[in-house]
C-alpha positions in Angstrom: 30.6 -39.2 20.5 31.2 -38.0 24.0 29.4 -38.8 27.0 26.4 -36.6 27.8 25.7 -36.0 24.5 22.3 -37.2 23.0 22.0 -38.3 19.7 19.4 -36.6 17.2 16.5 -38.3 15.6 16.4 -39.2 12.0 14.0 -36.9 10.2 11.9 -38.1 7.6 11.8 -37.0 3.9 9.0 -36.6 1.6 8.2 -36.2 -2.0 7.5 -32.7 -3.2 4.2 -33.9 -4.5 1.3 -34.6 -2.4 -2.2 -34.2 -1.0 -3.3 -31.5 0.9 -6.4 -29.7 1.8 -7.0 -26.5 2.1 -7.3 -24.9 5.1 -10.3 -23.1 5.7 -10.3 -19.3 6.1 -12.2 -17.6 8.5 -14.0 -15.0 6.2 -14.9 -11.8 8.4 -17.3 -10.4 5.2 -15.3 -6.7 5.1 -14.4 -6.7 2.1 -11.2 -4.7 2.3 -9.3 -6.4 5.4 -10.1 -10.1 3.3 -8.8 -8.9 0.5 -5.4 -7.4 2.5 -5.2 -10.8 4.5 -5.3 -12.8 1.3 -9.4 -13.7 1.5 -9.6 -14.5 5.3 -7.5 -15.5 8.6 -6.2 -19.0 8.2 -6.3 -21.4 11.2 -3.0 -21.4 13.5 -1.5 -18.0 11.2 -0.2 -15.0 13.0 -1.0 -11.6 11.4 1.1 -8.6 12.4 -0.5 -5.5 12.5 1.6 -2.3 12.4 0.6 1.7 12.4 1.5 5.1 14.2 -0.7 6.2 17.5 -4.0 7.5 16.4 -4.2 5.8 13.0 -7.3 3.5 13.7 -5.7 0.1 14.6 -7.9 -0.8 17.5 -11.1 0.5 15.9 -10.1 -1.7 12.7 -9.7 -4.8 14.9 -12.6 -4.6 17.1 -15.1 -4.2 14.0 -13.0 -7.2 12.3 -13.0 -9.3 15.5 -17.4 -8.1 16.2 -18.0 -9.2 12.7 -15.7 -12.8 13.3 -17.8 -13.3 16.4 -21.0 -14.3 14.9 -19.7 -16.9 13.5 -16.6 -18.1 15.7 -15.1 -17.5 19.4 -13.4 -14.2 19.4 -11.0 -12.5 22.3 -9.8 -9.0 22.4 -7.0 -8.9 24.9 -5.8 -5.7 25.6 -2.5 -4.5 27.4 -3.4 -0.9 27.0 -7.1 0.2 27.6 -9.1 -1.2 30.4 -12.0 -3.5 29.7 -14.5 -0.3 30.5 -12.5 1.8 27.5 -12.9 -1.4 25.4 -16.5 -0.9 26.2 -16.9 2.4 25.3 -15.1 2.0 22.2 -17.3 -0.8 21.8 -20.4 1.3 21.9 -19.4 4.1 19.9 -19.0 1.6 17.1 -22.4 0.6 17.7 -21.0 -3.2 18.2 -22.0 -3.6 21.8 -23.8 -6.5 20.9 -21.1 -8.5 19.4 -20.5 -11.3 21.7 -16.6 -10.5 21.7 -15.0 -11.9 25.0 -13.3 -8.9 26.1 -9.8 -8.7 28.8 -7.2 -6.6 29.9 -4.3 -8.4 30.5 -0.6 -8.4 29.8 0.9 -11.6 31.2 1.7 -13.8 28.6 1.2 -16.8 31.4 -2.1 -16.3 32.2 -3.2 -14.9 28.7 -1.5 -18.7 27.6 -3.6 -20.7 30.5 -6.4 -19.0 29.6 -6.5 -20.1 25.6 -4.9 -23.4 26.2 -8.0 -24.1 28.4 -11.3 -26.1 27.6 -13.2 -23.2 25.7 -11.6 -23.2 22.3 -11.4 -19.8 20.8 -10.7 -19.4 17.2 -9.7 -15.4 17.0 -7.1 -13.9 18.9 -6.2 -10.5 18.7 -3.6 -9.0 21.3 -3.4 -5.2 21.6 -0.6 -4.9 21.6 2.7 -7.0 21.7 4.4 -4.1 23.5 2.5 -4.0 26.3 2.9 -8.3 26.8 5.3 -9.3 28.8 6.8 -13.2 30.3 7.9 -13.3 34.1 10.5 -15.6 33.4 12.6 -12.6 31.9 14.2 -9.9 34.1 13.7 -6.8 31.4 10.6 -4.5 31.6 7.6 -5.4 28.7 8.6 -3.1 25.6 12.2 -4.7 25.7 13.5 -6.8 22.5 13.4 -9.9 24.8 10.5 -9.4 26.0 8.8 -8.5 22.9 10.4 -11.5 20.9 9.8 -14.0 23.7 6.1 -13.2 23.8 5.3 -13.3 20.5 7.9 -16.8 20.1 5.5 -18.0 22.8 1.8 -16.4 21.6 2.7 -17.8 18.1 3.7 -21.3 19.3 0.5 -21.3 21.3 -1.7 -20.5 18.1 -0.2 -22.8 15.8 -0.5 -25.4 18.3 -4.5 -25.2 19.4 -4.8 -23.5 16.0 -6.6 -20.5 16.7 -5.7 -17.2 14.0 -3.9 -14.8 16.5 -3.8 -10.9 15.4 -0.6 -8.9 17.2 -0.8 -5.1 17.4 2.9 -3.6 17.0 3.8 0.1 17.8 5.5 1.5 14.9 9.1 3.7 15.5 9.2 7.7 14.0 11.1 5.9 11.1 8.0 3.7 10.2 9.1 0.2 11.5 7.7 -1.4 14.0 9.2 -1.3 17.5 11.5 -4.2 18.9 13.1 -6.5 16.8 13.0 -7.1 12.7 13.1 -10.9 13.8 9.1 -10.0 14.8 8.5 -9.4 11.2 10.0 -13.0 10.2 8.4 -14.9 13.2 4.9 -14.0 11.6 2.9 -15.1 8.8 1.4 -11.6 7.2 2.7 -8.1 8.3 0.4 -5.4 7.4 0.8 -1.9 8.1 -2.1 1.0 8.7 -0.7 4.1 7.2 -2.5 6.9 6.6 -2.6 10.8 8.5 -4.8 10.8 11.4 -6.0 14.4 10.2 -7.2 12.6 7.7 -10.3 10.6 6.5 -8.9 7.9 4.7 -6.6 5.1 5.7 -4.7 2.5 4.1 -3.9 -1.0 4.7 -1.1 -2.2 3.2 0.2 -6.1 3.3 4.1 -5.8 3.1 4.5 -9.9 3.7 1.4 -13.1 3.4 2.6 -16.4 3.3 -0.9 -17.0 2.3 -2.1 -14.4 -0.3 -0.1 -11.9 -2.5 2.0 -9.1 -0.8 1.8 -5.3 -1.6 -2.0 -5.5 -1.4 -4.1 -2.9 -0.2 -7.2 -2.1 1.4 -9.3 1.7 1.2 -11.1 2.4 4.7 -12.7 6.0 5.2 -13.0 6.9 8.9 -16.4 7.9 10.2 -18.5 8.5 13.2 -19.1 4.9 13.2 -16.0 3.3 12.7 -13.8 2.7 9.5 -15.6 1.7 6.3 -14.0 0.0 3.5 -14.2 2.1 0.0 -15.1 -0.4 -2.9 -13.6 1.4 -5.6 -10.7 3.9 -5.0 -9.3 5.0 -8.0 -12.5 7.5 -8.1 -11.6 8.6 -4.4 -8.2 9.3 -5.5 -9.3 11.7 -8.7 -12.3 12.8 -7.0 -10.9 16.5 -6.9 -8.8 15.7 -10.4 -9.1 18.8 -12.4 -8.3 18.5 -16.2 -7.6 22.4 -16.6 -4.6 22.4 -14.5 -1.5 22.1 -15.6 1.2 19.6 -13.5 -0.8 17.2 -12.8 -0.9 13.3 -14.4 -3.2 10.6 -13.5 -0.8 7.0 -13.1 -2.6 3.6 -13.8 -0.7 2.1 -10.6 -1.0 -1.6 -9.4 -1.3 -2.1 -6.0 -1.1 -6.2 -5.0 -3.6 -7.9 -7.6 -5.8 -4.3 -7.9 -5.2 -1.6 -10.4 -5.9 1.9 -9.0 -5.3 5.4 -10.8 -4.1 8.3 -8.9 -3.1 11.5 -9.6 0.3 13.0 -9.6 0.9 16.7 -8.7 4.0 18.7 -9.7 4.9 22.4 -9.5 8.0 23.7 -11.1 8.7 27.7 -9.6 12.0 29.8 -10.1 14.4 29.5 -7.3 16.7 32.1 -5.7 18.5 30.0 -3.8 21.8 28.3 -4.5 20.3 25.3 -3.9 16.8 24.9 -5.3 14.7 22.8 -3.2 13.0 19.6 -3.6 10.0 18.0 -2.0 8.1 14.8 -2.6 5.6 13.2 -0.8 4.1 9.6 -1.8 7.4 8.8 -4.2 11.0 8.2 -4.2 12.8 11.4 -4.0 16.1 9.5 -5.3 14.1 8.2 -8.4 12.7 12.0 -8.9 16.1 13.2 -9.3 16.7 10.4 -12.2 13.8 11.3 -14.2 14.8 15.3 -14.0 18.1 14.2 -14.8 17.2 12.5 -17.8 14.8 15.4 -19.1 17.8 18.0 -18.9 20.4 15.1 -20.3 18.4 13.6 -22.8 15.3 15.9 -23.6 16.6 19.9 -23.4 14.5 20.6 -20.5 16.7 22.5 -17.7 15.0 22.0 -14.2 18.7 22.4 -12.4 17.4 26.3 -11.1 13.9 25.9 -10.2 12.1 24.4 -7.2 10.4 21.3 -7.9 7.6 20.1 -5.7 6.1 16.7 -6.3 2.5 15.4 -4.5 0.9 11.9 -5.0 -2.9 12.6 -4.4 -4.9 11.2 -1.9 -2.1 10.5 1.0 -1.2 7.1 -1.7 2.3 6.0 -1.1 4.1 4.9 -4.4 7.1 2.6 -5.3 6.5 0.8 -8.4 8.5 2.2 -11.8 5.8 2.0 -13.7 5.3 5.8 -12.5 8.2 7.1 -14.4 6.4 8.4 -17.3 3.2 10.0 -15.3 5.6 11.9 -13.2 7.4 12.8 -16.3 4.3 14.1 -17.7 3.6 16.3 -15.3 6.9 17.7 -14.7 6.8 18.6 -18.4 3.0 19.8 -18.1 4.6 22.2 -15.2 7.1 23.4 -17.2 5.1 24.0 -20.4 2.2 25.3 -18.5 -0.1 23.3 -20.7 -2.5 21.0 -19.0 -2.6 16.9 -19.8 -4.9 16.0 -22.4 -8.5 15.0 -20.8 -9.4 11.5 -20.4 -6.0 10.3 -20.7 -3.5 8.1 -18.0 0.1 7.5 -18.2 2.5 4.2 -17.4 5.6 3.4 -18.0 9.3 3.1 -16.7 11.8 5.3 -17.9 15.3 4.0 -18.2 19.1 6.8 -18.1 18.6 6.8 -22.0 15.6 8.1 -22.1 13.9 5.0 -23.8 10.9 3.8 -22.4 10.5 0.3 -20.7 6.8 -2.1 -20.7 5.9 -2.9 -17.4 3.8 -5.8 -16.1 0.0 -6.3 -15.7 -0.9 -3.8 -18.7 -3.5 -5.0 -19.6 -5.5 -4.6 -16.2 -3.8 -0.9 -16.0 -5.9 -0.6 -19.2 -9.0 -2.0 -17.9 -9.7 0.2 -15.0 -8.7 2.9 -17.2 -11.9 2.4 -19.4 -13.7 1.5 -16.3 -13.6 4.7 -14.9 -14.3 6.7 -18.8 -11.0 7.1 -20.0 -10.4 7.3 -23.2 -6.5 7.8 -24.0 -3.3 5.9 -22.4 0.1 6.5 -23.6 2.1 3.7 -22.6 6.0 2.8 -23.6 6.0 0.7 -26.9 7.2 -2.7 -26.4 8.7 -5.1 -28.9 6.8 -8.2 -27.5 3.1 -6.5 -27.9 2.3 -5.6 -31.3 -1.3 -3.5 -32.6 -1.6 -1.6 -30.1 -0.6 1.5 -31.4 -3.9 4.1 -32.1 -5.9 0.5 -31.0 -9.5 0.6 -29.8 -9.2 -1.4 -26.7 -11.9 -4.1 -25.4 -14.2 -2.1 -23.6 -14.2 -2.5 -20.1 -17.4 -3.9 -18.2 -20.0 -0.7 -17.6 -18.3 1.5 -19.5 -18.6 2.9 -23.3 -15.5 4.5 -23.4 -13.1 2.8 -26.0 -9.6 3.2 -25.1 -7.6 4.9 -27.8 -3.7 4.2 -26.7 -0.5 5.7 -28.4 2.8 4.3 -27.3 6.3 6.3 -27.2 9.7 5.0 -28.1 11.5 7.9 -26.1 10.7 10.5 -23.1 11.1 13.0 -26.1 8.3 11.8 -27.9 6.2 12.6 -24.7 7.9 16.3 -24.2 6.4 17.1 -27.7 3.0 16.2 -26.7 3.3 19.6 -24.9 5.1 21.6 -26.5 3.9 25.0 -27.8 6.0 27.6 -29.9 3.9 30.7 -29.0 4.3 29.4 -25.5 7.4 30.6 -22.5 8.3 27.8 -20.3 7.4 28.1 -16.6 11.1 28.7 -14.8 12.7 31.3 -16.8 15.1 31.3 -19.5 16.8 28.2 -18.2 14.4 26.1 -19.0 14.7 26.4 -23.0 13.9 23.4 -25.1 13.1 23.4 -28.5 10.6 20.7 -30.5 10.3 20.1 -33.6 6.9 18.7 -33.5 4.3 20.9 -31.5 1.5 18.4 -31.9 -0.6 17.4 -28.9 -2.9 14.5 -27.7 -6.2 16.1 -28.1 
């Protein structure tokens, strides 16, 4: 070894089993942001927090920190707002007496000296990381070196005099959140507000926890005084549900660890144009085109003329493929013009042949079905789950509904459901498809 060159020190190996406690959470008592976080903000863990201008990330964080602070040190820094705008956030929120230590500041030095000093402080939230900046870099705050160093550094800090440190990221027009991806993989949760400032509901979603499950959500409805959490939203989402329309499905969706229904919207109209157009909000429009392809390949319903427009209810953002089959259903329901049989929900995935796939967690799908009066599923048949076919379900807790649950082999099987020989099919003569059973749910 050359000269100059300082040797390592050995490391030390352990076994992979072995004691260790749990670390406390801090518990703020909204019930939404614990559940998002993973059931409160552990000791020395940085939380990301990302969402467009507008959305309700401040407000959020200044209720979480005013609740945290009767029971622990909380510290709102802010690199944005002044400590008077703070104040009259503060008041309009009707938290003015929440003994929240409140600072503008964007110096990562003196923010540092001030939490590394005797008064310990145990919640940390910095608003935001884009405004932070450290003098020992010559780039303006906002830069990627300036946003990764002062995160490297606020992170170090908090897992070092273990207090739970919140960052507030801006979020790009794409969605992401501004500077660096590393940001993302230096923290311990990222969560994302999403939601349309126009509108009175917000979500929180958890896209990474180290310390609870990922893909979680959280319901909040904005109101004069701040965001409230919504304890069950599955009835928010098919609160304007009508059964007499046809194109519409309601999908029993997972969301994290929480089952949630929601309605899906479809309308199918004859197109002029050489290209017909198609619009989706809330799903995947690449995974729309695969289920219309399979309905023309492998069910006889032509949708290669018309316009198809496709809505998940509620602002709801979509991505498991358990939605295959309740988007199915109601671009069949649009194309028949026949409504979906009352009381009934739809899961399943949808494979290029047409068969239909079992997804995971059915049985919790099922539940808040009955939970919320349902009383029909259709559901893909699956070779691993037998009597379940026509099966009256357990009953869910509060309900009297008994689930009645037919399972499909095929897409097919679900086109029949709807159709109706004395009936045209919405589009025009392109969309022709013949059945040779014309029974229905009901």
């Amino acid at each position: 070894m050359g000269l100059g060159v300082r040797k390592g020190q050995n490391i030390t190996f352990v076994a992979l089993k072995g004691e260790r406690e749990q670390p406390a959470r801090r518990v703020s008592g909204n019930a939404e942001f614990d559940r998002v976080i993973g059931g409160g903000l552990i000791p020395g863990s940085a939380t990301l927090v990302g969402g467009d201008p507008g959305i309700g990330k401040s407000t959020l964080l200044m209720q979480i920190a005013a609740a945290l602070s009767a029971k622990m040190n909380c510290a709102y820094i802010s690199g944005e707002e002044a400590v008077d705008q703070l104040r009259l956030r503060a008041t309009r929120l009707g938290l003015v007496n929440a003994p929240v230590g409140l600072a503008s500041a964007t110096s990562v030095r003196d923010i540092a000296a001030t939490l590394d000093g005797a008064n310990s402080t145990d919640v940390v939230v910095i608003d935001s990381i884009q405004c932070m900046y450290v003098d020992s870099i010559e780039s303006a705050p906002g830069t990627i070196s300036q946003v990764r160093t002062s995160a490297q550094e606020l992170i170090r800090l908090a897992k070092r005099t273990g207090f739970s440190l919140i960052l507030v990221g801006h979020v790009t027009k794409e969605g992401n959140i501004a500077g660096p991806r590393v940001l993302e993989h230096m923290v311990d949760t990222v969560l994302y507000f999403e939601g349309d400032p126009s509108h009175q509901f917000r979500i929180l979603r958890s896209v990474k926890n180290r310390f609870g499950a990922a893909d979680e959500i959280g319901v909040f409805e904005m109101m004069e005084t701040g965001l409230h959490g919504v304890a069950n939203p599955s009835a928010l989402f098919l609160s304007e549900h009508r059964e007499d329309v046809s194109g519409a499905s309601v999908f029993a969706g997972m969301k994290g660890t929480r089952p949630m229904l929601v309605e899906i919207q479809s309308l199918i109209a004859p197109s002029s144009q050489a290209t017909p157009r198609r619009a989706v909000v809330g799903w995947d429009s690449g995974r729309l085109a695969m289920i219309m392809a399979v309905l023309e390949a492998r069910c006889g319903i032509a949708l290669g003329g018309t316009e198809v427009y496709l809505n998940v209810a509620g602002g709801l953002k979509i991505k498991e493929p358990a939605a295959d089959m309740a988007v199915a259903a109601a671009l069949i329901s649009s194309v028949t013009g026949t409504p979906m049989p009352a009381e009934t929900v739809v899961f399943g995935e949808v494979g290029l042949a047409g068969e239909t796939r079992a997804v995971a967690q059915t049985d919790a799908r099922l539940k808040e079905a009955q939970k919320l009066g349902f009383s029909r599923a259709i559901i893909p048949k699956s070779r691993f789950r037998k009597g379940h076919h026509n099966n009256k379900g357990i009953k869910a807790v509060g309900s009297d509904t008994s689930l009645i649950i037919s399972e499909i082999d095929h897409l097919a099987d679900l086109v029949t459901k709807f159709a109706r020989t004395d009936q045209k099919p919405v589009g025009g003569p392109a969309n022709r498809f013949v059945s040779k059973d014309t029974g229905t749910l009901g």
